[in-house]
C-alpha positions as CSV (number, residue, x, y, z in Angstrom):
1,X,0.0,0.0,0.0
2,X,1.6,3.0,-1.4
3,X,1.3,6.4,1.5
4,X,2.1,9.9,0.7
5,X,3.0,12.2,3.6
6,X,3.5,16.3,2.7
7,X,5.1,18.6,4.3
8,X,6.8,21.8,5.0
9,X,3.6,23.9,4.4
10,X,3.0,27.1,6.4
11,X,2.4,30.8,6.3
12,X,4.5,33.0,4.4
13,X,4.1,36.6,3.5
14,X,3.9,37.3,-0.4
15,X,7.5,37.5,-2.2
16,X,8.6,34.6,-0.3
17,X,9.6,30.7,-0.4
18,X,8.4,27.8,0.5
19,X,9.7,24.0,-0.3
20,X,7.3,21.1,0.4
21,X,8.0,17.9,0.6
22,X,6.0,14.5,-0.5
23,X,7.6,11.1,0.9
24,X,6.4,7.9,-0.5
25,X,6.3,4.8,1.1
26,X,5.2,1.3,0.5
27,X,6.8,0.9,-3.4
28,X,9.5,2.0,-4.8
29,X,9.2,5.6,-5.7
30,X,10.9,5.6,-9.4
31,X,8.3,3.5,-10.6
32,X,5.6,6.2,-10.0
33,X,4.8,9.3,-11.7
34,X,3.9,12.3,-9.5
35,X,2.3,15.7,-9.1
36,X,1.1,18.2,-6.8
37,X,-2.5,19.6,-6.8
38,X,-3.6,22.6,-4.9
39,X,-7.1,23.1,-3.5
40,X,-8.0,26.7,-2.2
41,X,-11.5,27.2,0.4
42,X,-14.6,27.1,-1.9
43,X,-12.8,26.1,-4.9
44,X,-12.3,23.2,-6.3
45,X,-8.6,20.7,-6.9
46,X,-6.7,22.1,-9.8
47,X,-2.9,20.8,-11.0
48,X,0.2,22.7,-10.0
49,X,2.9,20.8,-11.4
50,X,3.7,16.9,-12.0
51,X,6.7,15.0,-13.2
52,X,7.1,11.7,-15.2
53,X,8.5,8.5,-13.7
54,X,11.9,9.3,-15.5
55,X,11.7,12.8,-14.4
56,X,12.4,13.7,-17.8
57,X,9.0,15.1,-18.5
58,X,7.2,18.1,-16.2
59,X,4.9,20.0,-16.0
60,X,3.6,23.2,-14.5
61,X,0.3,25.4,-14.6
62,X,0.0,28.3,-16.3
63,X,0.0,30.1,-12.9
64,X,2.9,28.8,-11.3
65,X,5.4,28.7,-14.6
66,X,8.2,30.4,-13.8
67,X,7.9,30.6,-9.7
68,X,7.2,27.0,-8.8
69,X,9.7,23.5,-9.7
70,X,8.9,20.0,-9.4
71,X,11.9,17.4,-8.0
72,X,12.2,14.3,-7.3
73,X,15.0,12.8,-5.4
74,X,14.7,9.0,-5.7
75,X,17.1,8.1,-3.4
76,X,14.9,10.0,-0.3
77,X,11.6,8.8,-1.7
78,X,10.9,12.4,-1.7
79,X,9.1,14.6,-4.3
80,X,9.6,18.6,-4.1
81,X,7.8,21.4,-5.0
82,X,9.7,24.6,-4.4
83,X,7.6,27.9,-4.3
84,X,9.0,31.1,-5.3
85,X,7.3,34.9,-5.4
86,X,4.6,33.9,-3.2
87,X,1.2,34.9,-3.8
88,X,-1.8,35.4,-1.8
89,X,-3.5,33.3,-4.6
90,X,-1.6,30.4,-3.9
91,X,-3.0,30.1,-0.7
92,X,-4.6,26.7,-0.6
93,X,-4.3,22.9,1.2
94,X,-1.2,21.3,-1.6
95,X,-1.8,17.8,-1.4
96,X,0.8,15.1,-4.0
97,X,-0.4,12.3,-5.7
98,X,0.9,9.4,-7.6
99,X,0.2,6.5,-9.8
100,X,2.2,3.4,-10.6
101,X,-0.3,2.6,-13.7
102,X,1.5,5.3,-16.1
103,X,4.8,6.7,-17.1
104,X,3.2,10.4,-16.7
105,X,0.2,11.7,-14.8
106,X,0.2,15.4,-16.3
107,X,-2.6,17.9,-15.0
108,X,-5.7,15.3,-14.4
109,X,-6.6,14.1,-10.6
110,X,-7.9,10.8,-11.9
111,X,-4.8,9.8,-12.9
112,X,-3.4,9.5,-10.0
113,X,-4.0,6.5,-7.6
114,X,-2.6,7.7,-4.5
115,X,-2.5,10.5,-2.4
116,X,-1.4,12.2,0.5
117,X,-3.2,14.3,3.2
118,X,-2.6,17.6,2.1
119,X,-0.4,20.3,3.8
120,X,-1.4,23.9,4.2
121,X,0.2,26.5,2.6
122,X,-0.9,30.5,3.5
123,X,0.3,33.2,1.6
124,X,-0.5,36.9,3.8
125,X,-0.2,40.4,1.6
């Protein structure tokens, strides 16, 4: 049984950085694609940014291009996503996800099997 567990959430005041972390247990983590989804109060999940099983394919929303990366560090289990120039709108619960079932997950929650419990990220102006 594959388990996600995020961290490194928090509040942070706009301009700044944040680096969360997604640890995979269970299976081996370089047989699963990964991403990280975002859900903000009242709205509903969207994609931020996912990466292949090779990591040699990403990919970020149109919103985050530029400020957030995606990682993966095998070794650790661990998936990254590191946050840059802060914005109140990315205020929102990041949860990660994963699948062992394909190569690359890209933007769509159901194609991901797995995921974690969400960590809360709080961007203040």
């Amino acid at each position: 049984q594959v388990q996600l567990a995020e961290s490194g959430g928090g509040l942070v005041q706009a301009g700044g950085s944040l680096r969360l972390s997604c640890v995979l247990s269970g299976r081996t983590f370089g047989r699963h694609a990964m991403g990280w989804f975002r859900q903000a109060s009242g709205k509903e999940r969207e994609s931020v940014a996912a990466i292949s099983r090779s990591g040699g394919t990403t990919y970020y929303a149109d919103s985050v291009k530029g400020r957030f990366a995606i990682s993966s560090d095998n070794a650790k289990n661990t998936l990254y996503l590191q946050m840059n120039s802060l914005k109140p709108a990315d205020t929102a619960v990041y949860y990660c996800a994963a699948t062992s079932s394909r190569n690359y997950g890209g933007s769509s929650p159901g194609s991901y099997d797995y995921w974690g419990q969400g960590t809360q990220v709080t961007v203040s102006s």
